[in-house]
LUMGU-708346 format. One record per residue (C-alpha): residue in three letters; x negated, y negated, z. Coordinates in Angstrom, 3 decimals, always signed. Last residue first. Layout:
<recs>
res, xx, yy, zz
ALA, X, Y, Z
...
</recs>
This chain:
<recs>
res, xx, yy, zz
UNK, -37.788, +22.259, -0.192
UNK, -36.709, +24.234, +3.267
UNK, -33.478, +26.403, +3.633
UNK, -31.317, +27.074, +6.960
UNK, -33.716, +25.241, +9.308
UNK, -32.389, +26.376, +12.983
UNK, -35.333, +25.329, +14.620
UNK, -33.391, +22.684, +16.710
UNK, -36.581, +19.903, +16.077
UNK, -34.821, +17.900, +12.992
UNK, -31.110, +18.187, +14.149
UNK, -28.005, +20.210, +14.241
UNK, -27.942, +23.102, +11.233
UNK, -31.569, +21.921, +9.995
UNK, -31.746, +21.171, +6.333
UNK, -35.519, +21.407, +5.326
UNK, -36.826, +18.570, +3.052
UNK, -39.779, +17.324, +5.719
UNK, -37.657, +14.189, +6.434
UNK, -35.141, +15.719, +7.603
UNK, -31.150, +16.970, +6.119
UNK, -28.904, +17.568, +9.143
UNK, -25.919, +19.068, +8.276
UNK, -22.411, +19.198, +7.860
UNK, -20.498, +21.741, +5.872
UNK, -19.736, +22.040, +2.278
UNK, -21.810, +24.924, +1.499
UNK, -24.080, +23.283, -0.495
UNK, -25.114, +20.845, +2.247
UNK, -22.443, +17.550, +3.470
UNK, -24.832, +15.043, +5.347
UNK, -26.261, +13.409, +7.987
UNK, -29.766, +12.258, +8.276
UNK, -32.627, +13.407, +9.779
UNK, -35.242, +11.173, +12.153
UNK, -33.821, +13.304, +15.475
UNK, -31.794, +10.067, +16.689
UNK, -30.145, +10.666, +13.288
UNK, -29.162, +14.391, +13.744
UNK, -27.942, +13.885, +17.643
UNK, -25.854, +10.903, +17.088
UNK, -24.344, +12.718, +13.767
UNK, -22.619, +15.564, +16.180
UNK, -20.343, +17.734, +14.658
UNK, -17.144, +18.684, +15.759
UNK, -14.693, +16.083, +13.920
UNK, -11.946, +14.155, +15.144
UNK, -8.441, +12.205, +13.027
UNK, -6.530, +10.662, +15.481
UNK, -2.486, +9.821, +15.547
UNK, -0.542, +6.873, +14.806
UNK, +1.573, +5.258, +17.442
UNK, +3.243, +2.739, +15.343
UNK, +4.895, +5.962, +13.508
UNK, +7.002, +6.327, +17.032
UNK, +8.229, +2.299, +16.964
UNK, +9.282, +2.549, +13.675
UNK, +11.288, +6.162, +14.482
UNK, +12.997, +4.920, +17.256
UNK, +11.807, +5.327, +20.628
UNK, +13.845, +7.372, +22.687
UNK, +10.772, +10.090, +23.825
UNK, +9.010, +7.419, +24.979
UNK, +5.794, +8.098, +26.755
UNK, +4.650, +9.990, +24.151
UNK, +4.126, +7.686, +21.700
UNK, +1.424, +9.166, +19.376
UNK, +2.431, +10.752, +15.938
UNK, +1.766, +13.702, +14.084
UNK, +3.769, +15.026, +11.265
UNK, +6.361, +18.121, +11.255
UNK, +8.680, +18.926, +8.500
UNK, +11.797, +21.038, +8.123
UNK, +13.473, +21.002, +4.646
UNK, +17.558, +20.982, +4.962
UNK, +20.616, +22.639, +3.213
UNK, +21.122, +24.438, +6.324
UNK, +20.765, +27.646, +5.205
UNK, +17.215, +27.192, +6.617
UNK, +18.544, +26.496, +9.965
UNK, +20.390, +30.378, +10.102
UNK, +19.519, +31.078, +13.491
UNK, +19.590, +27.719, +15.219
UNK, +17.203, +25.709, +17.016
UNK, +16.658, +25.595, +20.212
UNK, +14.829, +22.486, +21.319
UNK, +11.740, +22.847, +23.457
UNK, +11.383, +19.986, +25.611
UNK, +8.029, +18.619, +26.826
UNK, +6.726, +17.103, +23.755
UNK, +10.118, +15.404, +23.009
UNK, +10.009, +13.825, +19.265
UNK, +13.202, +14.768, +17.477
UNK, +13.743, +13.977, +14.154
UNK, +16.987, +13.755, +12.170
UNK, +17.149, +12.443, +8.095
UNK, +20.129, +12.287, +6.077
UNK, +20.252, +12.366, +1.945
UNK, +21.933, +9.555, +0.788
UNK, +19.392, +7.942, -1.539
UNK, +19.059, +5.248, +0.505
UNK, +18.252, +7.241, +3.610
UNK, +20.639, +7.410, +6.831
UNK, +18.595, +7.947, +10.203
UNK, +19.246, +10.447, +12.815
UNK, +18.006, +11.234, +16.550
UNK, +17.609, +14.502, +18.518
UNK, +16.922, +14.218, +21.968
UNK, +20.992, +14.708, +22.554
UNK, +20.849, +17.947, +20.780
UNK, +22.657, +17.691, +17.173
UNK, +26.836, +17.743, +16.945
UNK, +27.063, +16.385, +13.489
UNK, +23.772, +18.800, +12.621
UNK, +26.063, +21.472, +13.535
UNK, +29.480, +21.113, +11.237
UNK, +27.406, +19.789, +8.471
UNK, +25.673, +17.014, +7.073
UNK, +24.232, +16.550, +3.427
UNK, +21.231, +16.948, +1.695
UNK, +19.110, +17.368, +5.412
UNK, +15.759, +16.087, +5.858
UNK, +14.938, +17.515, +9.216
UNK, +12.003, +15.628, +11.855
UNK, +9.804, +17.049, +13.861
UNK, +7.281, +13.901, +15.147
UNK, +4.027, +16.257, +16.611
UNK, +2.153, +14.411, +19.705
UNK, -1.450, +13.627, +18.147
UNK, -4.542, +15.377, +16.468
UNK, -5.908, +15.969, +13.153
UNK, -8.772, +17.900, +12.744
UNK, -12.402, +17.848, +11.110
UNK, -14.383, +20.898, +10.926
UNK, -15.869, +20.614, +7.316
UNK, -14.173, +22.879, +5.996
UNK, -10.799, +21.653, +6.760
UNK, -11.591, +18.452, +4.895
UNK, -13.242, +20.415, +2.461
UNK, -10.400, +22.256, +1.218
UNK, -7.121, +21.919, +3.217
UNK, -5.667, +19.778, +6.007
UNK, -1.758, +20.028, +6.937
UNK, +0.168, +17.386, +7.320
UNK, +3.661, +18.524, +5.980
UNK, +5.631, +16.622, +3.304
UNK, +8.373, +13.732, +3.307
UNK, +8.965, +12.570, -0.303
UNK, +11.699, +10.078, -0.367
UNK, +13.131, +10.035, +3.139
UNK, +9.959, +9.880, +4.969
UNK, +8.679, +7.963, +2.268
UNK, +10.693, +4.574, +3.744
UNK, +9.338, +5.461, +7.120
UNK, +5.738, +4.801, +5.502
UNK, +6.196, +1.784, +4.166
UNK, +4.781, -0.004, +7.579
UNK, +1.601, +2.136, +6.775
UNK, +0.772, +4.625, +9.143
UNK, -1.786, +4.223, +11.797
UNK, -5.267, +6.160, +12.330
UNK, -7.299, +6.437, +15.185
UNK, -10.690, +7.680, +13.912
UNK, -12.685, +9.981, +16.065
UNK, -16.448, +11.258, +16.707
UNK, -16.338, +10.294, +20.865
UNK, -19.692, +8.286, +19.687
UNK, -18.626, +7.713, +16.333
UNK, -15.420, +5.617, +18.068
UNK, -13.656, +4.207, +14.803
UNK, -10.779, +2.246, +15.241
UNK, -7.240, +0.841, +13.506
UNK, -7.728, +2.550, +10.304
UNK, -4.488, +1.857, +8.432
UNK, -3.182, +5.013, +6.338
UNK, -3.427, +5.186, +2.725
UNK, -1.200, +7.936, +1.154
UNK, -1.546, +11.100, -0.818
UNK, -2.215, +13.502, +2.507
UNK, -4.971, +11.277, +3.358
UNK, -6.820, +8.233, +2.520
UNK, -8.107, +5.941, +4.679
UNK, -7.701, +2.166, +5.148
UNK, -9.466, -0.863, +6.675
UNK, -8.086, -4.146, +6.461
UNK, -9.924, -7.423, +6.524
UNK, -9.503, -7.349, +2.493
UNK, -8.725, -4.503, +1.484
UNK, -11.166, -2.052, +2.132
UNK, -11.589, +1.823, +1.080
UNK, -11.988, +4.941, +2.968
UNK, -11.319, +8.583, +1.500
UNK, -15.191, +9.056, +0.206
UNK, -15.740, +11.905, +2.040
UNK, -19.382, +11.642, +3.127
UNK, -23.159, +11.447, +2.189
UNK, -22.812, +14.826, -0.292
UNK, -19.916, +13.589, -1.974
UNK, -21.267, +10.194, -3.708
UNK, -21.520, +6.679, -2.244
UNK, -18.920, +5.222, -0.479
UNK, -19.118, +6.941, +3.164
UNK, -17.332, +8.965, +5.496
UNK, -18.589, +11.948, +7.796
UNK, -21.185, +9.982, +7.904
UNK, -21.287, +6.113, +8.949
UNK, -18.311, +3.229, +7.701
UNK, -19.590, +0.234, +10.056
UNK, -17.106, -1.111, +12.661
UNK, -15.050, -3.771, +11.240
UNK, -16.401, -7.453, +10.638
UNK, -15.579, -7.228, +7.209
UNK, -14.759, -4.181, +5.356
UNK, -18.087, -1.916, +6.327
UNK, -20.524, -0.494, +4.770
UNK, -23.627, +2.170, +5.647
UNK, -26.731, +2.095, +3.828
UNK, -28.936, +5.501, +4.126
UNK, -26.931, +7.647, +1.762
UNK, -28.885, +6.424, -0.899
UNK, -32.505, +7.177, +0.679
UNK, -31.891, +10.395, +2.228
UNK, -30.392, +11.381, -1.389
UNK, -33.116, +9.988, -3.068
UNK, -35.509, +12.225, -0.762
UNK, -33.647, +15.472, -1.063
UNK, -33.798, +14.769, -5.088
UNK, -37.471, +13.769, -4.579
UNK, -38.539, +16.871, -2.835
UNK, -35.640, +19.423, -5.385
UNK, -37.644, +18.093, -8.110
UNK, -41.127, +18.898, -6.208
UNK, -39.573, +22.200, -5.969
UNK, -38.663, +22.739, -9.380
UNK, -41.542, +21.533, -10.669
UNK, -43.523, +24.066, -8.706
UNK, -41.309, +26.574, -9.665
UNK, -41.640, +25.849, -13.347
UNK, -45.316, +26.044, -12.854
UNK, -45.621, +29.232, -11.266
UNK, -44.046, +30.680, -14.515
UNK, -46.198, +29.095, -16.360
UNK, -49.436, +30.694, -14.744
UNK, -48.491, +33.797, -14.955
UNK, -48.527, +34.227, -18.661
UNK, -51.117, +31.427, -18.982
UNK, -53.077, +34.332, -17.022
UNK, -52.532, +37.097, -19.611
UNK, -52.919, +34.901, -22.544
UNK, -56.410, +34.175, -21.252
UNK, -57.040, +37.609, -20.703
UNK, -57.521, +39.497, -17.582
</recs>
């Protein structure tokens, strides 16, 4: 074979090499920058499936101010009250302006993209509530679970939170002149709380995978091409769980 013939293969070779000692120290930067946790204060520490730093480490939805914690979701920030990594959940509260949006731009909670993804799920008691234009002949007569509030801008809202009862709703609701929404919320012990004391409750935020088991492996957590969690190890290959499951789903 002639010279030419073996640069010819030889180069190729090369660029894969490079690549792959590329990909090495990307995989080991990455270990390396999504190693430091923060926190806002004396709070529990922010750890995967959130973080700071760039996409792959975590969403980057929480943010400090001050002592207070905050996440954001469905285009407000919420009030972190606790994170249990062990039990992998976030209890979540709404802002005190919240009730205030309720009647200004209300919307569904409903997770999409990544955050859906990724396996994480929002739990708690759902709050149904109506915003209604104007009243009529059967929302002035509503079920006696059913309770109202009058918005600024004159528009009426009613919301009903009984877990255990199942309202009947009418036929023709939707001619109504009113959007249906349903949020979560957590007092369920008291179905006639008002709507301040109701949002109080908050609801939790939980995800499936298992972070304990990846890190006490040597790996580290993180989001892989496909947008769901893994467990990236020190050897470059990106295990499904952890670092000795065999389940290695592509190797540097």
């Amino acid at each position: 074979m002639s010279f030419r013939g073996v640069r010819f293969f030889l180069l190729p070779a090369l660029v894969i090499d490079l690549l792959l000692a590329s990909t090495v120290v990307s995989y080991l930067n990455s270990m390396n920058f999504c190693s430091s946790p923060f926190n806002c204060s004396n709070s529990t520490p922010i750890l995967f499936p959130f973080s700071s730093l760039n996409s792959s480490c975590g969403f980057n939805l929480i943010s400090c101010n001050g002592n207070v914690t905050k996440i954001r979701l469905f285009d407000s920030d919420f009030i972190v009250k606790r994170i249990t990594y062990l039990d992998r959940s976030i209890e979540v509260r709404y802002p005190a302006a919240y009730e205030t949006k309720l009647c200004s731009s209300p919307q569904n909670f409903t997770l999409s993209g990544r955050l859906l993804t990724s396996g994480i799920r929002v739990f708690g008691v759902n709050l149904t509530f109506f915003k209604c234009n104007s009243a009529n002949d059967w929302l002035l007569r509503p079920p006696s679970s059913w309770k109202r509030k009058d918005c600024a801008d004159g528009s009426l809202l009613y919301y009903y939170y009984s877990p255990q009862e199942q309202i009947k709703l009418p036929l023709n609701i939707h001619r109504l002149n009113c959007s249906m929404y349903e949020i979560p919320a957590g007092v369920e012990e008291s179905v006639s709380a008002n709507l301040s004391a109701i949002l109080s409750g908050g609801f939790f935020l939980r995800w499936s995978f298992d972070c304990l088991e990846c890190n006490t492996s040597g790996g580290k957590c993180v989001f892989g091409e496909d947008d769901a969690p893994a467990c990236y190890c020190k050897d470059g290959s990106v295990n499904h769980k952890n670092c000795s499951d065999g389940s290695s789903s592509k190797s540097a």
